[in-house]
C-alpha positions in Angstrom: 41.1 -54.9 39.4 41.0 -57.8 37.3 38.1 -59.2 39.4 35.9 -55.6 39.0 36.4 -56.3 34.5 34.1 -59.6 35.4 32.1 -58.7 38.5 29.8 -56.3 39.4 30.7 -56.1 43.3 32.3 -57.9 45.7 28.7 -60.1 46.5 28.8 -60.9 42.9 31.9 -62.7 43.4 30.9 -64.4 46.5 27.6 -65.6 44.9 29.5 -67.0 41.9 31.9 -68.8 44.7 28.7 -70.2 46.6 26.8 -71.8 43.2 30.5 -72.9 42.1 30.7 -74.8 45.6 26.7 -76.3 45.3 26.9 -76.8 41.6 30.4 -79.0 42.3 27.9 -81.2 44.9 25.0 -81.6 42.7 27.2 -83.2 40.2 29.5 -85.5 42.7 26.2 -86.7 43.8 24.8 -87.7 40.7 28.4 -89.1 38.9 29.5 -90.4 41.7 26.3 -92.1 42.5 26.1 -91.8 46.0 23.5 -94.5 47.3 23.8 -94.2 51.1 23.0 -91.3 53.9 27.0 -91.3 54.7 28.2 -91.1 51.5 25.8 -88.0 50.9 26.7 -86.5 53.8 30.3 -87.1 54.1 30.2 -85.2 50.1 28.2 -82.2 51.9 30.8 -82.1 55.0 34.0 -82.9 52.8 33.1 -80.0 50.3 31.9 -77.7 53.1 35.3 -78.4 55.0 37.4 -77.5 51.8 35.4 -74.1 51.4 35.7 -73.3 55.1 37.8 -70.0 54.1 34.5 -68.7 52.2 32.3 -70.0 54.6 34.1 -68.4 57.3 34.8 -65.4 55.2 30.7 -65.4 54.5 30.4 -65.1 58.4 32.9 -62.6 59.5 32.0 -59.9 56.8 28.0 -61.1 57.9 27.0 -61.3 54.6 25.8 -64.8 54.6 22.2 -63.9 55.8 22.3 -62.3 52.3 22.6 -65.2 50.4 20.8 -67.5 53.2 17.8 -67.9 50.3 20.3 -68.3 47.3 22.2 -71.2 49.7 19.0 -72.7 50.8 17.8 -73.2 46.7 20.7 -74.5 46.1 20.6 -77.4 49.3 17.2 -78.0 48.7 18.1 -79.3 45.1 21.1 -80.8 46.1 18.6 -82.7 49.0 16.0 -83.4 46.1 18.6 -85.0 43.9 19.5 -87.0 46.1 16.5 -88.2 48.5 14.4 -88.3 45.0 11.5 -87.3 46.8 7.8 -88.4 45.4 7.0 -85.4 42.8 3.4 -85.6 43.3 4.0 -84.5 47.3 2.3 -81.6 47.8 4.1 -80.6 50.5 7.6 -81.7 49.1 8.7 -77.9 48.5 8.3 -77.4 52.5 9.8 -80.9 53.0 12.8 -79.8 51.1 12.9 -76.4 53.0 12.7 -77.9 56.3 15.8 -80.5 55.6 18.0 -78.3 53.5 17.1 -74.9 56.1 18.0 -77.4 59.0 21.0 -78.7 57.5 22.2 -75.3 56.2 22.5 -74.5 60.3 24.3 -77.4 61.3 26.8 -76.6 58.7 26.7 -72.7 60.0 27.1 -74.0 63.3 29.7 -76.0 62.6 32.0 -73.3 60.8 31.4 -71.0 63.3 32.3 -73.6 66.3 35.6 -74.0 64.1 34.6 -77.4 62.2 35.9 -78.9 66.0 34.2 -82.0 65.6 35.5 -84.3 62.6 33.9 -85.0 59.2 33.2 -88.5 60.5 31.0 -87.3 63.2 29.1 -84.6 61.9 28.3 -87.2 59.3 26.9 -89.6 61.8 25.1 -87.0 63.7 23.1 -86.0 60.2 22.7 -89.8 59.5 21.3 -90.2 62.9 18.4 -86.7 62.0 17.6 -88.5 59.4 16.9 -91.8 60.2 15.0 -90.5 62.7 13.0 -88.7 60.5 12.0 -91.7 58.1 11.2 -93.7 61.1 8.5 -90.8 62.3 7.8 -90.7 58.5 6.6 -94.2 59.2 4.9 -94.0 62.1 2.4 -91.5 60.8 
């Protein structure tokens, strides 16, 4: 009961959980001043690993579709802070869609397969994406 004296409904408190979780990112990548594709990503994986129960929880009661948009602003921050992207892009906001929408399924994928595969190589796996991404980047 104490939980219904705060919180509207039970996706109130799940929303709350989910910008906790992003907001706890954004700030480990700017403090601890992650300079490399691994460290970023081994952040994302680590934190998604240690909220598997409301990831999980997210998929079994199907109510992550309803917060697909609220997760995808927050991974296309956490992406913007740390790629720094060049503001006067025009096409930065689909940019940041496409990464964060793409990574966003990998991570779905991966709690629903059980988080099988380790940390270490989902983290080289995104690493790999995105390196091959910059070197398209540069080819065009």
């Amino acid at each position: 009961m104490a939980y219904y004296r705060i919180y509207q409904s039970k996706d109130d408190i799940i929303e709350t959980r989910l910008t906790e979780v992003f907001e706890n990112m954004h700030r480990q990548v700017i403090e601890q001043k992650l300079t490399t594709d691994a460290e970023f990503f081994t952040c994302f994986f680590i934190t998604t690993k240690e909220n598997a129960l409301l990831f999980q929880n997210c998929l079994k009661a199907n109510v992550l579709e309803f917060f697909l948009g609220k997760i995808r602003s927050h991974t296309s921050i956490l992406f913007c802070i740390y790629f720094q992207p060049a503001k006067l892009d025009p096409m930065l906001e689909y940019k940041m869609c496409f990464f964060a929408g793409g990574f966003l399924h990998i991570v779905r994928r991966w709690v629903e397969a059980g988080m099988k595969e380790s940390i270490e190589t989902m983290v080289r796996f995104s690493c790999g994406i995105v390196e091959r991404l910059r070197q398209a980047r540069s080819l065009s």
